[in-house]
N, C-alpha and C positions, 0 to 999 in steps of 0.2 A: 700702363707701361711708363715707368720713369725715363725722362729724358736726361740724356748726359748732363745738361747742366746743376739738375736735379742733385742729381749721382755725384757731381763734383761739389756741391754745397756739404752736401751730407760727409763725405770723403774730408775735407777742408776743416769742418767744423770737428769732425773725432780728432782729427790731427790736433787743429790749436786747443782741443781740451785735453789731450794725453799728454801735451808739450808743456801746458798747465801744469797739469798733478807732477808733472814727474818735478818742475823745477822747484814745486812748494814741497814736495818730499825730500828732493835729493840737493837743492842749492843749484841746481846746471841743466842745461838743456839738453835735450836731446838729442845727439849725435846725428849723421847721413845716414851711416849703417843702422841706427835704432827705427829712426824715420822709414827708410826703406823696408825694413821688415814689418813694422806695424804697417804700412799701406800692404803689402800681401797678403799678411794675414788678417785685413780687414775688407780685401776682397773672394776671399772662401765662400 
């Protein structure tokens, strides 16, 4: 069983690699509302 902190490294780390790609694709970061929805649907 993974512990929370575990779960929060893993969580942390998609995040600053999505926030990555999107700002070398798009020139800008990612939005509150972008962020908040990639964290939901990256705990499905």
């Amino acid at each position: 069983m993974k512990t929370q902190l575990e779960v929060a490294c893993r969580l942390y780390n998609a995040l600053l690699h999505a926030e990555q790609e999107e700002y070398e694709k798009n020139k800008h970061t990612m939005g509150r509302n972008e962020l908040r929805q990639l964290v939901l649907d990256l705990r499905k």
